[in-house]
Every structure is written in structure tokens, then in C-alpha cells.
Residue frames as qw, qx, qy, qz and C-alpha x, y, z in Angstrom:
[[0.036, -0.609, 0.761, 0.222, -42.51, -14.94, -7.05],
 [0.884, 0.177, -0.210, -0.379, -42.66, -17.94, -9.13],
 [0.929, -0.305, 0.211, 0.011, -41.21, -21.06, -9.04],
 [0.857, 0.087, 0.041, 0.507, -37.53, -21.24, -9.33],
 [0.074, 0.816, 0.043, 0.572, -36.96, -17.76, -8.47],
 [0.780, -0.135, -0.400, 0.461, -34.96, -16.86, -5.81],
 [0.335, -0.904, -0.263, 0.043, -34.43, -14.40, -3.05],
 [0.764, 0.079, -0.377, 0.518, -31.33, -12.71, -2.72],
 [0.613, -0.614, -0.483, 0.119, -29.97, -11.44, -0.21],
 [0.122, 0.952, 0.033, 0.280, -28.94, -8.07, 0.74],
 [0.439, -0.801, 0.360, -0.191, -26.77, -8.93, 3.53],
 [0.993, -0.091, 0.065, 0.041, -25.15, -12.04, 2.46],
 [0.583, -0.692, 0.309, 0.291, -21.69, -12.23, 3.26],
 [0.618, 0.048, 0.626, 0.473, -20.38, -13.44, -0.23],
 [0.198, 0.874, 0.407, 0.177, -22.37, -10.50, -1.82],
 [0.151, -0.972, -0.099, 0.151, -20.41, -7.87, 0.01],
 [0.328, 0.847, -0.094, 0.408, -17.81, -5.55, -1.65],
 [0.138, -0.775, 0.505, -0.354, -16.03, -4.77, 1.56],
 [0.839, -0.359, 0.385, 0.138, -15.69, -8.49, 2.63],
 [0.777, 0.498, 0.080, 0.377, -14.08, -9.42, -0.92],
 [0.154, 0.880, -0.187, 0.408, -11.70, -6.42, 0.05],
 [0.479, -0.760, 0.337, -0.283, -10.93, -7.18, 3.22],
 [0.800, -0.302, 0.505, 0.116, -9.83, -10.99, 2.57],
 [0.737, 0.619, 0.031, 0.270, -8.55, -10.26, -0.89],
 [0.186, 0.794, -0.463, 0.347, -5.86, -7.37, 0.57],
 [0.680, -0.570, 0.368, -0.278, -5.10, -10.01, 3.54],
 [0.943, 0.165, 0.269, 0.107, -4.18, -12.78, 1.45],
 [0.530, 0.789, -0.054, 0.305, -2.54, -10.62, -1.26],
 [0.216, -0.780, 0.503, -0.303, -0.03, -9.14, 1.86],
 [0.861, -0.367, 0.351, -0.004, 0.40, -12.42, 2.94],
 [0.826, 0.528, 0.054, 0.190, 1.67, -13.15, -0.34],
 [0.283, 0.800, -0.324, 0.419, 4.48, -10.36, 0.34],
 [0.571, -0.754, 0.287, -0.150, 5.69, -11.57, 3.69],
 [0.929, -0.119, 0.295, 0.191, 7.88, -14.16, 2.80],
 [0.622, 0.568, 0.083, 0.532, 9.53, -11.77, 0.00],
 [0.009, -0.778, 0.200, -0.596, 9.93, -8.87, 2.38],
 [0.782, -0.597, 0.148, 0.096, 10.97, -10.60, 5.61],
 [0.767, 0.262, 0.035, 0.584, 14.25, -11.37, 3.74],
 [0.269, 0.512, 0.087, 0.811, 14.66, -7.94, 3.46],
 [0.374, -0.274, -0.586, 0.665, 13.77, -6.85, 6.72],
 [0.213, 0.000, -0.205, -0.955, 10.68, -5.15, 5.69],
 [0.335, 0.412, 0.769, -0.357, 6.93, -5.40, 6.35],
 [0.381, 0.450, 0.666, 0.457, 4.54, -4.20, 4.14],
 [0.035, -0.973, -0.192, 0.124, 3.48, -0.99, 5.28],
 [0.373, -0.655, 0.303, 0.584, 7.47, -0.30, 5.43],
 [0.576, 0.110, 0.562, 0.583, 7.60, -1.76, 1.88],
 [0.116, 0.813, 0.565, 0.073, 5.21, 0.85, 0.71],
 [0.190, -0.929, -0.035, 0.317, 6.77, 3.65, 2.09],
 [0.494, -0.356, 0.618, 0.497, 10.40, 2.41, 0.35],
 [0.517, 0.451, 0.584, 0.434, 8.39, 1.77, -3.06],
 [0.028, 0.942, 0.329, -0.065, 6.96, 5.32, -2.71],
 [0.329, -0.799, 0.322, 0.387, 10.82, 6.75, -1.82],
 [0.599, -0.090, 0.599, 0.524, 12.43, 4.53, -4.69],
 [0.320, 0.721, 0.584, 0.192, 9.89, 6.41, -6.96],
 [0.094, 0.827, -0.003, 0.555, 10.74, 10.34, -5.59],
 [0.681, -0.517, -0.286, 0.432, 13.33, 11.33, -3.17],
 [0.015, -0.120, -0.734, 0.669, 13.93, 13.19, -0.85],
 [0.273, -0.555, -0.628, -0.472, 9.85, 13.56, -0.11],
 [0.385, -0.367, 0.485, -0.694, 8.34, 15.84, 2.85],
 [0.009, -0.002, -0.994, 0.108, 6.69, 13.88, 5.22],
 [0.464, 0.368, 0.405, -0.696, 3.31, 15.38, 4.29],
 [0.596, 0.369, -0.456, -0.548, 3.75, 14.43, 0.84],
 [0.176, 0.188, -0.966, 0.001, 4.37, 10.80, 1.78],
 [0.363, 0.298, 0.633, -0.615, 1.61, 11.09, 4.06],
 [0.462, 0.404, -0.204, -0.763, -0.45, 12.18, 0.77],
 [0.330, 0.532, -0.647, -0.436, 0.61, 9.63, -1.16],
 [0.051, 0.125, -0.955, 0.266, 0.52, 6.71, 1.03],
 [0.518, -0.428, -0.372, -0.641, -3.01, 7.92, 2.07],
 [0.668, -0.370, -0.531, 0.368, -1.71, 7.02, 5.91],
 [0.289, -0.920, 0.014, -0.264, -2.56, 9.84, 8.43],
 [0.201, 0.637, -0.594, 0.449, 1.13, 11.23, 10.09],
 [0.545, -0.531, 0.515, -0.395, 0.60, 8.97, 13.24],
 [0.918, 0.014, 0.370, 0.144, 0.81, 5.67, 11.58],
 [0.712, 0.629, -0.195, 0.244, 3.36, 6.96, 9.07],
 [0.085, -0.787, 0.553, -0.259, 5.91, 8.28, 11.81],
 [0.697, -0.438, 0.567, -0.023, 6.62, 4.87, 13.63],
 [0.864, 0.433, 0.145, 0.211, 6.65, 3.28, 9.93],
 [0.354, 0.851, -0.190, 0.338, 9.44, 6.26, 8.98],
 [0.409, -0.792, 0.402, -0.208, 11.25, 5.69, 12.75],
 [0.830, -0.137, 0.533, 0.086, 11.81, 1.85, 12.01],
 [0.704, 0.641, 0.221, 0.211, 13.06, 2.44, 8.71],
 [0.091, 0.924, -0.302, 0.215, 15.34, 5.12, 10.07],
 [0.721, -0.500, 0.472, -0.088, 16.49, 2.99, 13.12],
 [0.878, 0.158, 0.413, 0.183, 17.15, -0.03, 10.11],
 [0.408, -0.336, 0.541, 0.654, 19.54, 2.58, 8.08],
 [0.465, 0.335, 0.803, 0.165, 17.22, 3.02, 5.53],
 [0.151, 0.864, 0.251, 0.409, 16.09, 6.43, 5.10],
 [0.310, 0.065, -0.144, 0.938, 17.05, 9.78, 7.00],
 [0.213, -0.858, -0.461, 0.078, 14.93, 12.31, 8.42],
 [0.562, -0.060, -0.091, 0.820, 15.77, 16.08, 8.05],
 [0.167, 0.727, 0.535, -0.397, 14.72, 19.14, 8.57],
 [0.566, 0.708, 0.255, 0.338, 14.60, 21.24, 5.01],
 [0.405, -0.274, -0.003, 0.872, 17.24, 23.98, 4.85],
 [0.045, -0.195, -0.293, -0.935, 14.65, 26.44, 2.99],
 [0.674, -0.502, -0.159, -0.518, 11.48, 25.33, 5.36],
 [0.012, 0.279, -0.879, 0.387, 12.79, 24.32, 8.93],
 [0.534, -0.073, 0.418, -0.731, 9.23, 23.45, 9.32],
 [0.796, 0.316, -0.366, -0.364, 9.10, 20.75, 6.71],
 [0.577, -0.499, 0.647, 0.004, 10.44, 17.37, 7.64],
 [0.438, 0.626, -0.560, -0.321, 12.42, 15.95, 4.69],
 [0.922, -0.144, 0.360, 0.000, 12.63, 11.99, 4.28],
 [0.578, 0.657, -0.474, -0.101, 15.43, 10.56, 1.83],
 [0.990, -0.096, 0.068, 0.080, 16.80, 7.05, 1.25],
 [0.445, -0.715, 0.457, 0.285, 20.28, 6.05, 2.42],
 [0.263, 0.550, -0.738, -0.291, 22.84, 4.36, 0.46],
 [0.228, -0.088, 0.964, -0.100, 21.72, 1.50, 2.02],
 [0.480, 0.502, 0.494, -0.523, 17.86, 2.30, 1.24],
 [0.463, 0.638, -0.322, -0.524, 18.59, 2.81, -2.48],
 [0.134, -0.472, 0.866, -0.094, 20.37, -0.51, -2.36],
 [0.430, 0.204, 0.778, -0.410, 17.37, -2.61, -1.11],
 [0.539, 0.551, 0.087, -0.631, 15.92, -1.51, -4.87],
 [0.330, 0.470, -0.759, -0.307, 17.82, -3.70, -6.56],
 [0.071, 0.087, 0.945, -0.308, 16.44, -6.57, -4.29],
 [0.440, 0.373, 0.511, -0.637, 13.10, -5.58, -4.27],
 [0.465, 0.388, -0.437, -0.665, 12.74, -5.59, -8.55],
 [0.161, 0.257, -0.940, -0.154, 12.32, -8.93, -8.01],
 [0.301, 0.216, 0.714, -0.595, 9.06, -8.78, -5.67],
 [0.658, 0.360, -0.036, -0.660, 6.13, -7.94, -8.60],
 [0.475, 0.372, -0.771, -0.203, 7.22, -10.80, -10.65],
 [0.232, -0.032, -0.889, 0.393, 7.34, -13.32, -7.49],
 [0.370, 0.254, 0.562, -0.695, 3.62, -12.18, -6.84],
 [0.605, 0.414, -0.325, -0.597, 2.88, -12.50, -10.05],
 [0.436, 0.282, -0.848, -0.108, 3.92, -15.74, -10.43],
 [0.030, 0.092, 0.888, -0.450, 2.88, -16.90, -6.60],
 [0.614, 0.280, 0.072, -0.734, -1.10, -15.19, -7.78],
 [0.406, 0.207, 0.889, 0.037, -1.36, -17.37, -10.79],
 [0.346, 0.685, 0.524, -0.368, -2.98, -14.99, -12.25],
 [0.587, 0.525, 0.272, 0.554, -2.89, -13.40, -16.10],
 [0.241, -0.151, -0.185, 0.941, -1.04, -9.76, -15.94],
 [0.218, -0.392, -0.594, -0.668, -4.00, -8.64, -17.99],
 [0.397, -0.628, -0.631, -0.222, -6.49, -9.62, -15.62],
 [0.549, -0.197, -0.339, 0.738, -4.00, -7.79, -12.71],
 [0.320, -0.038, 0.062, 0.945, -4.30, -4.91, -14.51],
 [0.305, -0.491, -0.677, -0.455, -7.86, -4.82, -14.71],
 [0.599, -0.650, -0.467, -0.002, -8.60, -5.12, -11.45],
 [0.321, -0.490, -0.214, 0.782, -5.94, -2.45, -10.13],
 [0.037, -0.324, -0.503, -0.800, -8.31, -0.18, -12.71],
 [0.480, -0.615, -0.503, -0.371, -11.16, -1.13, -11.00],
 [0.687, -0.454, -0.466, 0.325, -9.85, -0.70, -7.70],
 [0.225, -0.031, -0.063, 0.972, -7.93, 2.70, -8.32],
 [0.365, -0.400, -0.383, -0.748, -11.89, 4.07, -9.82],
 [0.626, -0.506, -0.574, 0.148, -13.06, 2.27, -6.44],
 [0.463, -0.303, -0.354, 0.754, -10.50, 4.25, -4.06],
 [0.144, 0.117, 0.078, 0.980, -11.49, 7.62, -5.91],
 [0.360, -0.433, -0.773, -0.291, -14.88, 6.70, -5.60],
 [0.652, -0.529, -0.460, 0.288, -14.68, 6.56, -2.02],
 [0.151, -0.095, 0.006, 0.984, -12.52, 10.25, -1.71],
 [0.286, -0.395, -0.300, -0.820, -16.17, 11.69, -2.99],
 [0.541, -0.425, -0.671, -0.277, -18.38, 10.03, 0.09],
 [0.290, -0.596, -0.038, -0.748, -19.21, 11.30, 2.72],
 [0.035, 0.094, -0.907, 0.410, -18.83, 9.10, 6.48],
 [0.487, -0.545, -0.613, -0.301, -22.18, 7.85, 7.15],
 [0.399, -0.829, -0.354, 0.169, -23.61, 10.24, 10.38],
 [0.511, 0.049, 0.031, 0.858, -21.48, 12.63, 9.17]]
């Protein structure tokens, strides 16, 4: 190596792909707490509500799908949401084995509030929509990415 050449480092924290991920989606949620506390919503719950405002009634496997949250962290999310008046739980009348979700009157409601959240992140980011839209590109090609790999010691 000559002079002014430089080593870099495989392992360096600022290098890595999964930190940048890890304190980008932390921050970014933080961002939403102050809009969804009003509303009496966390973010996982908001998710589930954005997901219902989008297609209702949904089984809970499809939500499960969608969400990409395995049924054991989606059920308490789907109980507090029920408990708060928000959705329903039922069991299908053409599959008793299915378990139907669907937003209340009150849950449909809460959409009119919520249209207001993208904007108010947008605005609290700083950032151009453009570049937004970029980077939930790269990130969606990222997630699918990651559906093809294999668990290391798998």
C-alpha cells in the first residue's frame, strides 16, 4: 500500500447496513410517537390499522402475511386494539376455522385522524418526497432480498 491509502474496515460500525437500519427505523418510529399517542396507538398497532384501513374485514393469517409479524406478536397487537373498540374479531361464517378481523365504526373513524400522520413525518424528516421515495425502493428490493436468504447455520 502506498502512501495515502487507506485501510478499510470490514467491521466498522458506520460501514454496516444493519446498524444504519437499526437506528434509522428507531428514530423514524420515534418520529410517530407523538402523532399516534394522541390517538391511542403505538406503532405496531398503527400498522395493523393502516393495513385494515387499506382491506377489511382481513383473516388473521392474511394480516399476519402482510404485516410480516408471526401470529404470536400479532394476537396481543389485535387483543389491544379489540379491548380499545377498534376492530372486532370473528369467526368466518363460511370457514369457522378462519378468524376474521374488521374495523369498528370507531376504527374506521380514527382514518380520518390518521391522514394527517405521512405529511407530519414528512414535514418533521425534512426530507425531499423524492428522496423518500427512493429509499422506500431501495428498502422494499432490500426486504425481498432478504425473503431469498437463507439463516446463516441453517
Amino acid at each position: 500500500m502506498g502512501d495515502g491509502e487507506s485501510v478499510v474496515d470490514p467491521l466498522a460500525l458506520e460501514r454496516q447496513v444493519c446498524f444504519a437500519l437499526s437506528v434509522a427505523s428507531r428514530n423514524v418510529v420515534a418520529l410517530y410517537r407523538p402523532l399516534l399517542e394522541p390517538m391511542g396507538l403505538t406503532h405496531p398497532q398503527y400498522l395493523v390499522m393502516l393495513a385494515l384501513w387499506q382491506t377489511t374485514p382481513l383473516s388473521v393469517k392474511a394480516l399476519s402475511r402482510l404485516l410480516q409479524l408471526d401470529p404470536g406478536t400479532l394476537s396481543p397487537l389485535l387483543k389491544r386494539l379489540e379491548s380499545n373498540g377498534l376492530i372486532r374479531r370473528h369467526r368466518d361464517a363460511q370457514d369457522e376455522r378462519v378468524l376474521a378481523v374488521v374495523l369498528t365504526e370507531s376504527g374506521q373513524a380514527l382514518r380520518a385522524r390518521a391522514e394527517r400522520i405521512p405529511g407530519a413525518v414528512l414535514e418533521r424528516l425534512g426530507m425531499d418526497l423524492d428522496e423518500l421515495q427512493k429509499l422506500h425502493a431501495s428498502l422494499s428490493r432490500l426486504i425481498e432480498a432478504t425473503r431469498n436468504v437463507e439463516p446463516a447455520g441453517a
